[in-house]
C-alpha positions as CSV (number, residue, x, y, z in Angstrom):
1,X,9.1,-5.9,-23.4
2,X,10.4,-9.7,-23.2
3,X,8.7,-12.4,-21.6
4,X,10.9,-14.4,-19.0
5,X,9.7,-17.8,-16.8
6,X,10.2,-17.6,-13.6
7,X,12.5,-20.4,-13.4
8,X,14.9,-18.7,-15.5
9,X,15.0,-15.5,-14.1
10,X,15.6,-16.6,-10.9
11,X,18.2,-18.6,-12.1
12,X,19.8,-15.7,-14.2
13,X,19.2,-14.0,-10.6
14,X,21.1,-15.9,-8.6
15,X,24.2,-16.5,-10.9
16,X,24.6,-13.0,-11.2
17,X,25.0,-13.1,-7.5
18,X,26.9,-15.5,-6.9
19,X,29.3,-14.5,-9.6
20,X,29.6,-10.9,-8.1
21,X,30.8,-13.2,-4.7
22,X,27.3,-13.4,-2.9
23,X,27.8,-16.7,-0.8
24,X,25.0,-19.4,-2.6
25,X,22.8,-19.5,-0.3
26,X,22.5,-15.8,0.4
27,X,21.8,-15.6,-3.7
28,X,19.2,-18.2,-3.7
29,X,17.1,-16.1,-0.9
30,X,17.6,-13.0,-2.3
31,X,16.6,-14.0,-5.9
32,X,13.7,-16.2,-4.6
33,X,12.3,-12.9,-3.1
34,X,12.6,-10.7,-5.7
35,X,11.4,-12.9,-8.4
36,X,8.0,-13.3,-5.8
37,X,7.7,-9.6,-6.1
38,X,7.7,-10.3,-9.8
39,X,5.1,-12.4,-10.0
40,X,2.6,-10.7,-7.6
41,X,2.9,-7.8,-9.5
42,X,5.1,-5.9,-8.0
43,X,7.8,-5.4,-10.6
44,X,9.1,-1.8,-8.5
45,X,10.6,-4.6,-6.2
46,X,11.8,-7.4,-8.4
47,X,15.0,-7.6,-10.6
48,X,15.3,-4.3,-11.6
49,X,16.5,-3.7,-8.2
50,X,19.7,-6.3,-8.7
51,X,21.6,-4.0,-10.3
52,X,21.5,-1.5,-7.8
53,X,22.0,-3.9,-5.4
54,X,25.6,-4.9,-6.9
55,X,26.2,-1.0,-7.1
56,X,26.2,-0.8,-3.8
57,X,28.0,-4.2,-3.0
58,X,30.7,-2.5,-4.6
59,X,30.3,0.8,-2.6
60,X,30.3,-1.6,0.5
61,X,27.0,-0.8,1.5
62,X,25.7,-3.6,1.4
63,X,28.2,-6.5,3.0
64,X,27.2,-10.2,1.5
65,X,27.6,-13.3,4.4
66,X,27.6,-10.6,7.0
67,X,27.3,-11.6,10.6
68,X,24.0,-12.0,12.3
69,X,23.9,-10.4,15.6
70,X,21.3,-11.0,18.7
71,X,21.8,-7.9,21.3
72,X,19.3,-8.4,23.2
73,X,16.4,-11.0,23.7
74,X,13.8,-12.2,25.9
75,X,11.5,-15.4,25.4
76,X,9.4,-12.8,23.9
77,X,11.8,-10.2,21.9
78,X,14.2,-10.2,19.7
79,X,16.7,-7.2,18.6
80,X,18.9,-8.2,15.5
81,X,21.9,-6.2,14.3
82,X,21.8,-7.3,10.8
83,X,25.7,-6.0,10.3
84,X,25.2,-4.4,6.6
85,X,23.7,-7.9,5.5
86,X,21.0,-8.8,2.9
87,X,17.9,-7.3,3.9
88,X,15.9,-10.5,2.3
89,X,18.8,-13.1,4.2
90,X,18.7,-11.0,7.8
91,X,15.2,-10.4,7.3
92,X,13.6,-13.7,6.6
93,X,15.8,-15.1,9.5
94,X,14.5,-12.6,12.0
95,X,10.8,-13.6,10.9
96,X,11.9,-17.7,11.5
97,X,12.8,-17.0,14.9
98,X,9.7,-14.6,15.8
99,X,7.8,-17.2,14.4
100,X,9.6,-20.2,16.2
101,X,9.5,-18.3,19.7
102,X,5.3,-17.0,19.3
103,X,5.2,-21.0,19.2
104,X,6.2,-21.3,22.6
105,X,5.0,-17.7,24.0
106,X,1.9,-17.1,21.8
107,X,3.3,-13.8,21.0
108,X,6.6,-12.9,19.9
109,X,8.0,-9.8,18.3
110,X,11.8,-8.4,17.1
111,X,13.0,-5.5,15.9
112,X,16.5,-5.3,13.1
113,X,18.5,-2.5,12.3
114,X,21.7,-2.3,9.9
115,X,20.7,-4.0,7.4
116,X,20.3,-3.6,3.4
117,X,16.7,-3.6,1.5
118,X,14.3,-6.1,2.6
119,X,12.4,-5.6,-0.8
120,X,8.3,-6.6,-1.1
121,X,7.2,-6.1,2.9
122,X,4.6,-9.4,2.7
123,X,6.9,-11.6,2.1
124,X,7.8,-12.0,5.8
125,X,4.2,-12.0,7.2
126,X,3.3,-14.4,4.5
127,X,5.6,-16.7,6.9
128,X,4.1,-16.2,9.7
129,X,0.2,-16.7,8.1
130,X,1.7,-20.2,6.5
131,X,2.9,-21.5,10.3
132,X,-0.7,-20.8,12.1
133,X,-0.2,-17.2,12.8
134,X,-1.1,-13.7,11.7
135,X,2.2,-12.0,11.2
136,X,2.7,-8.1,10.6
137,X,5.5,-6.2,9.8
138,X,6.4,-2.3,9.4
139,X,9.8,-0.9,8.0
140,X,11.3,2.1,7.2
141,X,14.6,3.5,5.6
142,X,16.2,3.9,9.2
143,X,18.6,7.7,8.1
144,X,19.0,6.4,4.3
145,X,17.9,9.0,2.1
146,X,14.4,10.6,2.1
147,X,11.8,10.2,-0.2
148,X,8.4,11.5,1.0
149,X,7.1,15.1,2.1
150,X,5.5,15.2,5.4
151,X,1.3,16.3,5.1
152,X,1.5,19.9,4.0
153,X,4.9,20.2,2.6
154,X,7.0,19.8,0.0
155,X,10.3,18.3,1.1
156,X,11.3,14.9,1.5
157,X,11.3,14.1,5.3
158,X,10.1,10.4,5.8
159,X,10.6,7.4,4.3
160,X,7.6,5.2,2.6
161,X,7.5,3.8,5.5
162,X,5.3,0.2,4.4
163,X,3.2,-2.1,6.7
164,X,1.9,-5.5,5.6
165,X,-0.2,-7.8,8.0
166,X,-1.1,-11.7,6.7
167,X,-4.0,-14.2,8.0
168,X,-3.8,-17.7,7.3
169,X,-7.5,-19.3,5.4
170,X,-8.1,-21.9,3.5
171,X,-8.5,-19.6,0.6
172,X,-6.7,-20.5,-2.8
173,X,-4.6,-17.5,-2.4
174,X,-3.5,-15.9,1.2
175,X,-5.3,-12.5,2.5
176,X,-3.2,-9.9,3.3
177,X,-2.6,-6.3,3.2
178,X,1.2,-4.6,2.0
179,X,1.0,-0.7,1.4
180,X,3.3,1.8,1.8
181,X,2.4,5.2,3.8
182,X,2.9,7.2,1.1
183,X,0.8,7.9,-2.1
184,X,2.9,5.1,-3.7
185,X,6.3,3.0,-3.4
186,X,9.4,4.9,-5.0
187,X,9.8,1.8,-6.8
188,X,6.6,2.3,-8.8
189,X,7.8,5.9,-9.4
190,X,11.3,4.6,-10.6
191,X,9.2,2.0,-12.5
192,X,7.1,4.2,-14.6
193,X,10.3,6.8,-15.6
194,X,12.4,3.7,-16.2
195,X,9.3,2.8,-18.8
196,X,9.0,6.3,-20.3
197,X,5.0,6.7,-19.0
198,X,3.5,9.5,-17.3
199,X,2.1,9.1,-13.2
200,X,-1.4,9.5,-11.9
201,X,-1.5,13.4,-10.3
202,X,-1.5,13.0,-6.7
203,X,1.4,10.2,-6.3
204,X,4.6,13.6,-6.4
205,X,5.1,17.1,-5.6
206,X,8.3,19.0,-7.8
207,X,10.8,21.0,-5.9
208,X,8.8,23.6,-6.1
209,X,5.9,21.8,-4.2
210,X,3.2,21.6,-7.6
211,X,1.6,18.3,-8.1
212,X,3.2,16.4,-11.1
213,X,2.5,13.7,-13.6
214,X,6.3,13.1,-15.1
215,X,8.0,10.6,-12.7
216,X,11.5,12.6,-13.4
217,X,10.2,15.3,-11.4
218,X,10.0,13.1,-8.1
219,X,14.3,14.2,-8.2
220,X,14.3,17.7,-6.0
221,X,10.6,17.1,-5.3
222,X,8.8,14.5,-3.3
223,X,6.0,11.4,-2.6
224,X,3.1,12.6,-1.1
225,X,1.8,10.5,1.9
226,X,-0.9,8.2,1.1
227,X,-4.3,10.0,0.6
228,X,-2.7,12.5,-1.8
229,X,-3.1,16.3,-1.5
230,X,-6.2,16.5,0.3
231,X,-5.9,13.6,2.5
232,X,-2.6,12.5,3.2
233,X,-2.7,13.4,6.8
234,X,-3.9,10.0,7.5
235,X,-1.0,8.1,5.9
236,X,1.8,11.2,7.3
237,X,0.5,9.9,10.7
238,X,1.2,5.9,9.9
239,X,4.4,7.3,8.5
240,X,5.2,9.1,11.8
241,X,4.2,5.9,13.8
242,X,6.3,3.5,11.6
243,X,9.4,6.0,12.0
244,X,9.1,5.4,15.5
245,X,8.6,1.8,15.7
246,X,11.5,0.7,12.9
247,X,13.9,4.0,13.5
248,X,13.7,5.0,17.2
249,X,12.6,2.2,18.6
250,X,15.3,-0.1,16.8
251,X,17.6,3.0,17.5
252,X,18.6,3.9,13.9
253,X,17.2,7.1,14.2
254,X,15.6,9.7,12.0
255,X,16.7,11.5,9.6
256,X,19.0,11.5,6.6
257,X,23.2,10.2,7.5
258,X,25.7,12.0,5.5
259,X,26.9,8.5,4.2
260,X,23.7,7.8,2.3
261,X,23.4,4.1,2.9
262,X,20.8,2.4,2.6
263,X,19.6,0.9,6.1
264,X,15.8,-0.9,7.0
265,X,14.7,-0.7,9.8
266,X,11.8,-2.8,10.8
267,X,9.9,-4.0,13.2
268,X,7.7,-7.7,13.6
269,X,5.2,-9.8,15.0
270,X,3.9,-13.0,15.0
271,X,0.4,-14.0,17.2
272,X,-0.3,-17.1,17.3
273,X,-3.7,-17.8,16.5
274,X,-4.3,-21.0,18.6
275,X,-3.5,-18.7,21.8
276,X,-7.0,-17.4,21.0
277,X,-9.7,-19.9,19.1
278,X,-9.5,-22.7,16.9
279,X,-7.6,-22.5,14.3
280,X,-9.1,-24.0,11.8
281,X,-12.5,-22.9,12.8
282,X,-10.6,-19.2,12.7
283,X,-9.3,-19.9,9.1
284,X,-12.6,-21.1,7.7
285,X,-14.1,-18.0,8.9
286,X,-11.8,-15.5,7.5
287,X,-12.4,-17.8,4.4
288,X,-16.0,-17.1,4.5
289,X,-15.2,-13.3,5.5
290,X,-13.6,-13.1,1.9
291,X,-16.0,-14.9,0.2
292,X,-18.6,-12.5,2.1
293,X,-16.6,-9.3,0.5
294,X,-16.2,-10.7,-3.2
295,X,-20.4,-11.6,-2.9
296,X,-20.6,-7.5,-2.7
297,X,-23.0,-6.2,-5.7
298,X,-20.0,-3.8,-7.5
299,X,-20.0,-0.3,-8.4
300,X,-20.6,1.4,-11.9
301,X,-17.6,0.3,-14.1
302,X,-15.9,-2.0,-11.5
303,X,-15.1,-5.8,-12.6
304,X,-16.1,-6.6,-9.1
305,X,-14.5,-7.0,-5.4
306,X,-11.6,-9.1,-4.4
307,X,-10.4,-9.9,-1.2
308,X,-7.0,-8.5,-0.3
309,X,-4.1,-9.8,-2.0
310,X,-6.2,-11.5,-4.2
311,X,-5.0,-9.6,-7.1
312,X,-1.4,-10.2,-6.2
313,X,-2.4,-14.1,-6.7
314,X,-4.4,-13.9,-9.9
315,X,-1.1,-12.2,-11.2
316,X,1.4,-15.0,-9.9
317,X,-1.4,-17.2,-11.6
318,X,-0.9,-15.5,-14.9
319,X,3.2,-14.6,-15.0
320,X,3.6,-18.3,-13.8
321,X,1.9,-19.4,-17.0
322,X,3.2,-16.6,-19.3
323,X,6.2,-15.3,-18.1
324,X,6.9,-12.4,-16.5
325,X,7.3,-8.7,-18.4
326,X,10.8,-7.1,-17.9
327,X,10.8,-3.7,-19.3
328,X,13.1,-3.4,-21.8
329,X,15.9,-0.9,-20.1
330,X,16.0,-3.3,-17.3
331,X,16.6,-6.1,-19.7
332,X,19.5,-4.9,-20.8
333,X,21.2,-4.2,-17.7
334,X,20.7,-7.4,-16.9
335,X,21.6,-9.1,-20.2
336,X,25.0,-6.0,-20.2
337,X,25.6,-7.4,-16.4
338,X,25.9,-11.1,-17.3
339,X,28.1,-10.4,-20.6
340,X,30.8,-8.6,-18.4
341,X,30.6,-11.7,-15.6
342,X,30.9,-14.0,-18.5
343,X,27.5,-16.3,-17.5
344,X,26.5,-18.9,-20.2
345,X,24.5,-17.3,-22.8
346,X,21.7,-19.8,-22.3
347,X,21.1,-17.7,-19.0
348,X,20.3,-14.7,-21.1
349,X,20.1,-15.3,-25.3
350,X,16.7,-16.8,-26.8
């Protein structure tokens, strides 16, 4: 698999965009967040989500410089009609204003609907956690198509449903959580078929409802909720409570829309820490909380504990200094993709 900087994928990223007629600005945001995915690891929502993403530009499903739509707000609240935009552009705005209102209020939350894929979740709470504040934010699919079986069965009837919550510290890397309510993200499943390897049993159930290690067999079958086969009832009922907060709540709904666009819903907050205790006494603690957890003696054939998130910024660490991996199918689309929009070579070639 090739090796790519940062700096140039983005790059590659955004002129992709911009020549498929994303206004600039929108293609900066967008490839800014998915290159971050990249380099905390989490490739299932980086580039190899740009193509489909100019799929369904074409299909109108997703609608680039869309309008931005308050409906309703209190000093508080926030309800954002995203209007078929970006998720990362309508997303990331929503967040800016939570944030900017909890200033004021000490507590401030919003809830968007019609809008595209909003891509890694903790890039929004991040936000918050770098302005004084813990942030949190849960999304789901809002009637887009299905992709996980409810605990017990064997049909796709929720969505992954994720949740990420961020805390500011002092620490060299922020501590968060990001996690999807099922076994795993789709994107990790798409990942590993796109890559020609085999799954961990436990992540899919095949049409027929039998547990499965080939990622293929995720089509006609579905995710299991997180905690597998034997305890995914926990995660079903986070995915129930997220489908309630992000679907009903925003009004999108539940359930799949004959269309089959692709439409997050989410919903998040932003608590200002100040409103509570000191903030820097509060982030020194949390510091020493984390220091506290990675002091733990490990287990039999464990390298150890790490504080979450920490992982996510070793690997930025590493793919900043190496480049980042692009499997090679991806690769290609992306290299095919620039050739037909006629981009420099220098974008792509060496």
């Amino acid at each position: 698999m090739p090796k790519v900087h940062a700096d140039r994928l983005r790059e590659l990223t955004e002129a992709l965009l911009v020549s498929a007629n994303v206004p600039a600005e929108e293609a900066e945001i967008v490839a800014r967040h998915c290159v971050s995915a990249n380099l905390a690891g989490h490739d299932s929502h980086g580039i190899i989500q740009i193509p489909t993403y100019l799929d369904r530009m074409k299909a109108g499903h997703i609608v680039p410089g869309a309008p931005w739509t308050v409906t309703q707000e209190s000093p508080t609240t926030t309800v954002i009609d995203g209007n078929w935009g970006f998720g990362y552009v309508v997303n990331e705005r929503a967040m800016q204003i939570t944030i900017e209102k909890a200033k004021t209020t000490n507590i401030a939350a919003a809830t968007v609907f019609r809008q595209s894929h909003i891509g890694r979740l903790a890039s929004y709470p991040l936000m918050a956690a770098e302005a004084g504040m813990i942030g949190m934010i849960w999304a789901d699919s809002g009637r887009s198509p299905k992709g996980v079986a409810p605990f017990g069965g064997r049909e796709a009837r929720l969505g992954t449903n994720p949740w990420s919550i961020a805390v500011p510290s002092t620490l060299a890397g922020p501590l968060f959580i990001d996690m999807a309510t099922s076994a795993v993200a789709m994107g990790k499943v798409k990942l590993a078929a796109a890559r020609g390897q085999s799954i961990p049993q436990g992540w899919i159930v095949d049409s027929k409802g039998h547990l499965s290690t080939d990622p293929n067999q995720v089509k006609g079958g579905a995710l299991l909720p997180l905690g597998g086969p034997s305890e995914g009832y926990k995660g079903y009922g986070l995915a129930v409570i997220g489908e309630i907060l992000c679907g009903v709540l925003t009004g999108l709904g539940f359930g799949v829309e004959p269309s089959g666009r692709h439409n997050d819903g989410c919903f998040m907050i932003a608590i200002k820490v100040e409103a509570f205790r000191s903030l820097p006494a509060f982030k020194e603690e949390v510091t020493d909380l984390a220091h506290y957890l990675n002091d733990t003696p490990p287990s039999v054939g464990s390298q150890g504990v790490l504080y979450p998130g920490e992982i996510e910024h070793r690997k930025e660490a590493e793919r900043r200094r190496d480049g980042i991996e692009i499997e090679d199918a991806t690769w290609k689309q992306l290299v095919d993709l620039a050739g037909e929009l006629r981009l420099p070579e220098e974008l792509y070639v060496g």
